[in-house]
C-alpha positions as CSV (number, residue, x, y, z in Angstrom):
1,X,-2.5,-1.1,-19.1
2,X,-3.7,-4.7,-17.7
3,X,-2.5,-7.1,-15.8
4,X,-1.9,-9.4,-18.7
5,X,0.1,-6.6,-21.2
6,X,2.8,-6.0,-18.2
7,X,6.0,-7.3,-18.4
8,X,6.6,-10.5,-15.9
9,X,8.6,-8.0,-12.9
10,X,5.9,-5.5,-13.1
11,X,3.6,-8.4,-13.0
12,X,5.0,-9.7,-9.2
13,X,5.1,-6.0,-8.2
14,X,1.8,-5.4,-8.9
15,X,0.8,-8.7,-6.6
16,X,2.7,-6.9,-4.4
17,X,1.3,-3.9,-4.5
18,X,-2.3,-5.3,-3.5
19,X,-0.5,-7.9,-1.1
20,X,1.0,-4.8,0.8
21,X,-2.3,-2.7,0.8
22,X,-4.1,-5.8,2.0
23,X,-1.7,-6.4,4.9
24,X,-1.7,-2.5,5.9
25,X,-5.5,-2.7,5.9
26,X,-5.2,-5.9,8.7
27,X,-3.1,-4.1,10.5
28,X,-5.6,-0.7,10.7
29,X,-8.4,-2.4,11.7
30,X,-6.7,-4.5,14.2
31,X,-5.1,-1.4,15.8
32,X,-8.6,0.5,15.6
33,X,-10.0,-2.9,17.1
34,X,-7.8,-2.6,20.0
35,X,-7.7,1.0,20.8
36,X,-11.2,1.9,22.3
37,X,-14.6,0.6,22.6
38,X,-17.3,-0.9,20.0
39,X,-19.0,2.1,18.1
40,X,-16.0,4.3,18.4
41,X,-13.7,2.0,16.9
42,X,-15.5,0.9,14.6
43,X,-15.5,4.3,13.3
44,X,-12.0,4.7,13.7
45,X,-11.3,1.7,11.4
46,X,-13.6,2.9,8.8
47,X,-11.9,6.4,9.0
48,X,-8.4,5.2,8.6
49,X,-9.4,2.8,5.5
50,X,-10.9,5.8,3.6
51,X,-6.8,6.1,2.4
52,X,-6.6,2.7,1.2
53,X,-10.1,2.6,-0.8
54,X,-9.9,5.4,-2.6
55,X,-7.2,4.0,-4.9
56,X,-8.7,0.4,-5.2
57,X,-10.2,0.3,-8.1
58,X,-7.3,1.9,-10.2
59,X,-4.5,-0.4,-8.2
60,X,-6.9,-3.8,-8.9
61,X,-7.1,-2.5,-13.0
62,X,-3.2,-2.0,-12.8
63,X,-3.5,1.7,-13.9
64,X,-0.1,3.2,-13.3
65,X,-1.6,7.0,-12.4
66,X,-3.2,5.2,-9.8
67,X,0.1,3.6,-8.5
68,X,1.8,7.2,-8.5
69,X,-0.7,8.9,-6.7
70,X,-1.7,6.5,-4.8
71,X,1.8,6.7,-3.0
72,X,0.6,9.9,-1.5
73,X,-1.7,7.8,0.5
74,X,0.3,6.2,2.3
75,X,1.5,8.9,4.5
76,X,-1.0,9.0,6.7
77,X,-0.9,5.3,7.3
78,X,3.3,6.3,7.6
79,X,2.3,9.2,10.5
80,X,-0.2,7.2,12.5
81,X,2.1,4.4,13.1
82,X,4.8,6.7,14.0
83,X,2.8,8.6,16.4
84,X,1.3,5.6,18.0
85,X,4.3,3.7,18.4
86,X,6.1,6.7,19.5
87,X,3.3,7.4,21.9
88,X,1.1,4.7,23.0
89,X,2.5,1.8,24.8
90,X,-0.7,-0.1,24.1
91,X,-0.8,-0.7,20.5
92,X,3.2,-0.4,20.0
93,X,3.5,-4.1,18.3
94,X,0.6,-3.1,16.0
95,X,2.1,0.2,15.2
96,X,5.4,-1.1,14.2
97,X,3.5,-3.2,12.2
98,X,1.2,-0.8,10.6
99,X,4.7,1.7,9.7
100,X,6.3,-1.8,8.4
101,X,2.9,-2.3,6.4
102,X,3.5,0.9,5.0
103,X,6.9,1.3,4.0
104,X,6.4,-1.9,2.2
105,X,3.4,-0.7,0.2
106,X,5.3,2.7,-0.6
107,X,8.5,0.4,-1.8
108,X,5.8,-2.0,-3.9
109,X,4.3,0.9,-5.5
110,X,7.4,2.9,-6.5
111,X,9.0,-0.7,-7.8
112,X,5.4,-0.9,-9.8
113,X,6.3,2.5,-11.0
114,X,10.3,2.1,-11.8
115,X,8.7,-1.5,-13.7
116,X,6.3,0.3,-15.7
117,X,7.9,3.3,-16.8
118,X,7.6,4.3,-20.8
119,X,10.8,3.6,-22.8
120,X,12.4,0.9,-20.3
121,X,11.4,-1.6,-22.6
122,X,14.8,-3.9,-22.6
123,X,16.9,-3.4,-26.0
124,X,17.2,-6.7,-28.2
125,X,20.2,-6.6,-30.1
126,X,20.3,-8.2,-33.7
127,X,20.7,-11.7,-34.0
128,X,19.2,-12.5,-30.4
């Protein structure tokens, strides 16, 4: 399925979708930025985007398998901002925005899902 055979709602959740993952990314590297020193961060960023990347290339071809399992990767993203705002002062502003990050890109991916779903094609009655 591509971008240009999806109905016009699936069409805004999919920018969604991308829009989310890009904000959640931001908000990674900005917290891995501001958690420790230069090579160690740095690793910590790439580390934590591992999640994100692996579904990329099936979320930017719109591939709805992609969108379902790629909800299962946002639970770590869910966990670390939990655990961080839960237990380091420090980086509590960008953990509340890394656990808003991800809630929204679960909710953008399930509406993605909900839109795309075999069968929910809407029924045309005669005449219209």
């Amino acid at each position: 399925m591509t971008a240009t055979t999806l109905a016009p709602g699936a069409v805004r959740a999919h920018r969604w979708v991308l829009a989310t993952a890009l904000l959640l990314a931001a908000c990674v590297v900005a917290a891995a930025l501001r958690s420790g020193e230069w090579p160690g961060n740095a690793a910590l960023a790439l580390g934590l985007l591992v999640p994100l990347v692996l579904p990329l290339a099936g979320l930017l071809r719109s591939d709805r398998r992609t969108h379902a399992w790629a909800t299962l990767c946002v639970a770590p993203y869910f966990i670390y901002g939990v655990t961080e705002l839960v237990a380091n002062p420090a980086v509590r502003g960008v953990a509340g925005a890394i656990l808003f990050a991800s809630l929204a890109l679960f909710v953008s991916l399930v509406t993605f899902l909900r839109l795309t779903r075999p069968g929910t094609e809407p029924q045309r009655t005669p005449g219209s």
